[in-house]
C-alpha positions as CSV (number, residue, x, y, z in Angstrom):
1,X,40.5,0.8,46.3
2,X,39.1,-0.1,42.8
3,X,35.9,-0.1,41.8
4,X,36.4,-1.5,38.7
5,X,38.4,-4.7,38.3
6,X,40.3,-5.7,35.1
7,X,37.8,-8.4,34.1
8,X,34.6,-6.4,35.5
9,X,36.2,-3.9,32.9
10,X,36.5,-6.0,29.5
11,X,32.8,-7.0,30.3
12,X,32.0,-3.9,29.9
13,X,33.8,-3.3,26.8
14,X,32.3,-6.4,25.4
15,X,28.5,-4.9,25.9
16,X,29.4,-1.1,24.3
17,X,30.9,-2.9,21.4
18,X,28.0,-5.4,21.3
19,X,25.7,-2.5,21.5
20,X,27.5,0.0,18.7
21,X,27.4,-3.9,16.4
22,X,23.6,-4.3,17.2
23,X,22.9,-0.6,16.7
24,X,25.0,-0.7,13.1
25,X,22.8,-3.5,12.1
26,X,20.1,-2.2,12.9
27,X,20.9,1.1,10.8
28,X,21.6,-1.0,7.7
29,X,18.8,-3.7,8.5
30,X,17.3,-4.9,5.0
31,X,14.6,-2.9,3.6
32,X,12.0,-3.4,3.1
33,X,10.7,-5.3,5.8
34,X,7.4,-4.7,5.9
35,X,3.8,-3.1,3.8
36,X,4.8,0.2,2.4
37,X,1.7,2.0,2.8
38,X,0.2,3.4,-0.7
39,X,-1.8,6.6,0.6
40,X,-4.5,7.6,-2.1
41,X,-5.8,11.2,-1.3
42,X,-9.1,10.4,-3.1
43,X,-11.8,7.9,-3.0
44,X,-11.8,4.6,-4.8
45,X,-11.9,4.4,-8.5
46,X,-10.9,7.7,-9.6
47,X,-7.4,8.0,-11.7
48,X,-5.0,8.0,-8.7
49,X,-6.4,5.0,-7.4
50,X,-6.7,3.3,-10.6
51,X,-2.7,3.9,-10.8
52,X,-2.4,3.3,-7.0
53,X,-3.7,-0.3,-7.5
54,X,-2.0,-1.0,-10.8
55,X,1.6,0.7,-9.9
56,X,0.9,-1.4,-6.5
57,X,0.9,-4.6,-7.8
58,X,4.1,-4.8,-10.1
59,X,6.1,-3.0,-7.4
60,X,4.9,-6.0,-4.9
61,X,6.8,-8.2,-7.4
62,X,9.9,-6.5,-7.7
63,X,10.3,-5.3,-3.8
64,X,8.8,-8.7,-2.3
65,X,6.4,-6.7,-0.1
66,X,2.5,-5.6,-0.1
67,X,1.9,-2.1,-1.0
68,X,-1.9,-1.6,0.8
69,X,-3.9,0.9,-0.8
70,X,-5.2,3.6,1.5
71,X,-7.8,5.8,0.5
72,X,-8.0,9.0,2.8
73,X,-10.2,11.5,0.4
74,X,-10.7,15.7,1.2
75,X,-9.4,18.7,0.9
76,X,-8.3,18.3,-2.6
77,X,-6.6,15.9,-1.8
78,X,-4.6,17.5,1.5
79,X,-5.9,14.7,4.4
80,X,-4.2,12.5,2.3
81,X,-1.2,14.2,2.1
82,X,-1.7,15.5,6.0
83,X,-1.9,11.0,6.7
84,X,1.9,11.3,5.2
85,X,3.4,14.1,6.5
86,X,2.2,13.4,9.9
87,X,4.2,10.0,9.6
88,X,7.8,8.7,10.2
89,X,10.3,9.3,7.3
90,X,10.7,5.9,7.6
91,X,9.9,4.8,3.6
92,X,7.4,2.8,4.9
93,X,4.4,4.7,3.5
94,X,4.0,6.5,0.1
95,X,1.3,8.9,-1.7
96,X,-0.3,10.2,-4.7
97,X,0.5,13.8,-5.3
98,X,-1.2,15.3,-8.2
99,X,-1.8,18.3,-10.0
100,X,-5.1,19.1,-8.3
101,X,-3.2,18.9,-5.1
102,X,-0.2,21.0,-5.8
103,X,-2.3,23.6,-7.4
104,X,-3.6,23.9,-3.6
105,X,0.1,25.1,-2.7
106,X,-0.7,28.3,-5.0
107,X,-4.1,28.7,-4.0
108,X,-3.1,29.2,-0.1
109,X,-5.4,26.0,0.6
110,X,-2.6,23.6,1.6
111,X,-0.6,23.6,4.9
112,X,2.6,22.2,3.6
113,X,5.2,23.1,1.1
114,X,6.9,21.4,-2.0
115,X,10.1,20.9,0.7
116,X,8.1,18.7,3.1
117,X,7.9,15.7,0.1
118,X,10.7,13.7,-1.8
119,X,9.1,12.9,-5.4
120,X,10.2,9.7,-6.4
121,X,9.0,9.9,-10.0
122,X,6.3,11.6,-12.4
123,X,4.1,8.3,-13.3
124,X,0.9,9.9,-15.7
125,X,0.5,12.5,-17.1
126,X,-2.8,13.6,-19.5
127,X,-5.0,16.5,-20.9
128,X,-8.0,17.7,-18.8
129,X,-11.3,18.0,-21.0
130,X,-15.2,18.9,-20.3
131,X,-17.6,16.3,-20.9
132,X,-20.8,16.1,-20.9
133,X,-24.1,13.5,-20.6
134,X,-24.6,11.7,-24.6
135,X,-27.7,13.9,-24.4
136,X,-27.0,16.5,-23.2
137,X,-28.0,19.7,-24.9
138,X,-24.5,21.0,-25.8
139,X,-23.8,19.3,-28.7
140,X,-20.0,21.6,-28.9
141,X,-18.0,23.7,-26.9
142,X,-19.2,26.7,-29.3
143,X,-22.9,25.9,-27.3
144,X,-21.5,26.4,-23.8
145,X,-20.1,29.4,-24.4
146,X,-22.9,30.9,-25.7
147,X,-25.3,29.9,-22.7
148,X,-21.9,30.7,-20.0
149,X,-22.4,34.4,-21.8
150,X,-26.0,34.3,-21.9
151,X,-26.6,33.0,-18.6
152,X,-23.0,34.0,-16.8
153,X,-23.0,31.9,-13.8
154,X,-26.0,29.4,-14.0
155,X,-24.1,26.1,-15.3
156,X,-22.6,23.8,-13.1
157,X,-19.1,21.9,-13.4
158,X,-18.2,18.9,-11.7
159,X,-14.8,19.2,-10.2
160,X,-12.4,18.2,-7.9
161,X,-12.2,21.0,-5.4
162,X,-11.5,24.4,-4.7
163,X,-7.7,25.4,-5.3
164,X,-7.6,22.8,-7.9
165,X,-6.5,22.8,-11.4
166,X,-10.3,23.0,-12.3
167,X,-10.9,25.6,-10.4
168,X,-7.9,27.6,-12.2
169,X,-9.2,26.5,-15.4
170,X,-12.9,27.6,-14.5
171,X,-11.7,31.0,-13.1
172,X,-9.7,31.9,-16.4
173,X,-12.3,31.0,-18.3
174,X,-14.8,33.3,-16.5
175,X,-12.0,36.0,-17.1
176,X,-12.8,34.8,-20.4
177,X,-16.4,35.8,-20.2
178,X,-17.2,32.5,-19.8
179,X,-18.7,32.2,-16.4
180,X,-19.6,29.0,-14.8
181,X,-20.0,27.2,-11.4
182,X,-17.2,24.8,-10.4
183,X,-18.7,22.2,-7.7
184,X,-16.0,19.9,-5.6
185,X,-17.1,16.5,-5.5
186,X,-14.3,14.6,-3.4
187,X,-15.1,11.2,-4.6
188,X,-14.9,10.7,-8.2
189,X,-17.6,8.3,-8.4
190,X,-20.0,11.3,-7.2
191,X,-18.0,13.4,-9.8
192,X,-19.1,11.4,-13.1
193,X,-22.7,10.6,-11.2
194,X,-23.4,14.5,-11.1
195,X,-23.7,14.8,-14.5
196,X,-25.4,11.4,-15.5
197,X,-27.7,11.9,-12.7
198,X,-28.3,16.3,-13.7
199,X,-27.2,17.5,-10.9
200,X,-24.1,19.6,-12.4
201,X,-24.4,20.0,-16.6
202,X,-20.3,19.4,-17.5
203,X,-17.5,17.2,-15.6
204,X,-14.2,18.5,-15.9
205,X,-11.8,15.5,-16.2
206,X,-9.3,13.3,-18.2
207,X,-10.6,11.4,-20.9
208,X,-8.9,7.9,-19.4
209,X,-10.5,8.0,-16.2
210,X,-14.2,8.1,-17.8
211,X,-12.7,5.9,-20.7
212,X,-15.9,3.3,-19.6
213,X,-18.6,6.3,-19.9
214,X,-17.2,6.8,-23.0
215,X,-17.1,3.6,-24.4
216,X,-20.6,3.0,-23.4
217,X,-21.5,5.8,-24.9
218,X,-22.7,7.9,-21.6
219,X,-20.5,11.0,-22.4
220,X,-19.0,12.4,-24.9
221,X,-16.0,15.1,-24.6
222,X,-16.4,18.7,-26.0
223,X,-12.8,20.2,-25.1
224,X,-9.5,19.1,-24.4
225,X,-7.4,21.7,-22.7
226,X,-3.8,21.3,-24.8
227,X,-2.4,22.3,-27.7
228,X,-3.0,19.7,-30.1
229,X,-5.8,17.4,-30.5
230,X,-6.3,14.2,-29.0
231,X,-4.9,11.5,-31.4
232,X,-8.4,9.6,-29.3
233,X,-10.6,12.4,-29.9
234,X,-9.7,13.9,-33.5
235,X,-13.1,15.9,-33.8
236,X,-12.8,17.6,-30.5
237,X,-11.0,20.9,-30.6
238,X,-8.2,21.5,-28.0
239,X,-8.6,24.6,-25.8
240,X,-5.8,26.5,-28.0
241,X,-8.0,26.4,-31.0
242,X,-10.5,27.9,-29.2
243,X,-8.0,30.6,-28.6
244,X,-7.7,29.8,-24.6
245,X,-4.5,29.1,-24.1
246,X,-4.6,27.4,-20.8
247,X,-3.3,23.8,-20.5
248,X,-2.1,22.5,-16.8
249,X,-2.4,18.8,-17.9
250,X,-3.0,16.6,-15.0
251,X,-0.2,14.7,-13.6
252,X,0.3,11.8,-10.9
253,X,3.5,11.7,-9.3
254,X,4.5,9.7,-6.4
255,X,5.9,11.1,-3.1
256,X,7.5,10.5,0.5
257,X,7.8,12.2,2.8
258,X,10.9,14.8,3.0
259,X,13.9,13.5,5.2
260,X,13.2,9.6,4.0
261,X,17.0,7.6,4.1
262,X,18.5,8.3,0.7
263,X,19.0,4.8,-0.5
264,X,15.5,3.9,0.7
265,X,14.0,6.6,-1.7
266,X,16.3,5.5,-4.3
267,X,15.4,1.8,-4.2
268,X,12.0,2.8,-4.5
269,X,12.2,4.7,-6.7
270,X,14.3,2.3,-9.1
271,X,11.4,-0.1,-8.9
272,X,8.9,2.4,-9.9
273,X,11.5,3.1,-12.9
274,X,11.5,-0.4,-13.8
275,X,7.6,-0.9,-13.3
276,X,7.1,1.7,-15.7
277,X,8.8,0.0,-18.5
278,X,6.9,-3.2,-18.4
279,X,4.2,-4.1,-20.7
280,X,1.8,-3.7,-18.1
281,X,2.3,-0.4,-17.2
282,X,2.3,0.7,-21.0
283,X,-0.6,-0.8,-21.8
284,X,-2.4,1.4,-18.5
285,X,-0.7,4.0,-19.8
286,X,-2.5,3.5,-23.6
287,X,-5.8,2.8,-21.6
288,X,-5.6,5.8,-19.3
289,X,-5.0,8.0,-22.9
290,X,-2.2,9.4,-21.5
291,X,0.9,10.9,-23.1
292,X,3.3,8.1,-24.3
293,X,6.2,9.7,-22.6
294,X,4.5,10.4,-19.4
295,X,7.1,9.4,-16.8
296,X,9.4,11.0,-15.4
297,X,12.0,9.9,-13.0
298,X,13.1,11.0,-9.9
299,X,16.0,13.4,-10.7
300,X,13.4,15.1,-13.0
301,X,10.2,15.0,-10.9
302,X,10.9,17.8,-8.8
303,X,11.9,20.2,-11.1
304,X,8.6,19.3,-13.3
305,X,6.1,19.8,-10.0
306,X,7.8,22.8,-9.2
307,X,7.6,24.6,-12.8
308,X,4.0,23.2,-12.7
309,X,3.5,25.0,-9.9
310,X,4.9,27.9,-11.2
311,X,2.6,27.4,-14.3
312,X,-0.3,27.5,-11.6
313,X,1.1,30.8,-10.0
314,X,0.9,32.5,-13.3
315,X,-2.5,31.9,-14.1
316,X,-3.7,32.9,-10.2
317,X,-2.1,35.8,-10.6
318,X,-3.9,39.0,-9.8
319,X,-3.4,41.4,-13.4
């Protein structure tokens, strides 16, 4: 006897290839559909989330969707990244990785790896400088080295955490002789208050995310770490003149996480291409004082983050 009769049987054909159709469509179903989630690993109104906001809003008109900044601030910048990796691969959520935060992949302070992100482009990159208060009592760079040597240990330096590119900075110039205290303020608000308010004596920072202190005439930079001057800051020697050659520019590029369908990263990735050609994003770009040529896209972001990285290694070296 049969169990299965001839038109009990087509029925059934009819439902698997209905199911394989629905399940094909499904594969290929438009994207985006929904927010893409814009994880900031720092607090509100620093330099990543400055770009965050602004890279947010021209990518919402090209990709028809929301991009909803997150802010999930600590561990130089690792619970933000940890909010991503602990996601789908999905393309639905993207972050902020800068320098800072990769320099934590050198320093043993991170529990990921360069492999566990897709980099969908290099958006900013600029020169990291020490500022101080407008009256403060270092008037140039010459004076804090002489009270670093003087009083090896005693001044204070805003920064963004340990493992950082601050930190580097700050422990080759104690190997320098110049010896100074970096102290991690997570939120970059706190950051620039430390040293209007005297609770640390220099910020280490970028020039276009204090650009409003220095306009208003609350700080004033004393050294750029680079090889040239700023065109900005034409009085201010760069860190090579001063015979430290140390650079590790900070730079803002823009993850997702590793394992992300192909041709989503890519039309992401496209957009944050075309975004960064508009007039908008130049102007930010003149505003932040970055480097005119500061992005990079995604076929050359990985290979930058990894030689910065290696940079990094170099200078954490044990000699």
């Amino acid at each position: 006897m049969h169990l299965t009769t001839p038109k009990l049987f087509r029925e059934i054909l009819f439902s698997l290839a209905a199911l394989f159709a629905a399940s094909g469509a499904i594969g290929q179903e438009k994207y985006p559909q929904r927010p893409i989630e814009f994880v900031v690993p720092w607090g509100p109104g620093g330099g990543a989330d400055q770009l965050a906001r602004k890279l947010g809003k021209l990518l919402e008109a090209d990709l028809k969707t929301s991009f909803p900044v997150i802010n999930v601030p600590g561990a130089t910048g690792n619970t933000g990244m940890t909010k991503l990796l602990s996601g789908q691969a999905d393309g639905y959520s993207m972050a902020i990785l800068i320098g800072d935060t990769a320099a934590t992949l050198v320093a043993g302070g991170a529990r990921w790896k360069l492999a566990d992100v897709t980099p969908l482009a290099i958006a900013i990159r600029q020169p990291s400088g020490l500022f101080v208060k407008a009256d403060s009592r270092f008037k140039t760079w010459n004076d804090v080295v002489a009270e670093a040597k003087a009083k090896p240990g005693t001044l204070k330096v805003a920064i963004l955490g340990f493992g950082s590119a601050d930190d580097i900075t700050l422990n080759f110039l104690a190997g320098k002789g110049i010896k100074m205290i970096g102290v991690p303020f997570a939120s970059p608000g706190e950051r620039y208050s430390s040293i209007l308010g005297g609770h640390a004596d220099i910020l280490f920072e970028q020039a276009g995310d204090v650009g409003s202190f220095l306009n208003s005439k609350q700080m004033r930079p004393l050294i750029f770490f680079g090889e040239e001057r700023m065109e900005e800051f034409p009085d201010v020697p760069s860190s090579k003149e001063a015979g430290l050659e140390i650079y590790l520019p900070q730079f803002r590029s823009l993850v997702m996480k590793a394992g992300t369908d192909p041709a989503r990263v890519k039309l992401v990735a496209d957009a944050i291409a075309r975004a960064a050609k508009s007039p908008e994003f130049v102007a930010f770009l003149k505003e932040s004082m970055a480097r005119k040529d500061s992005f990079l896209g995604a076929a050359e972001a990985q290979s930058f983050i990894a030689g910065e990285i290696d940079t990094m290694q170099k200078f954490t070296a044990k000699k």
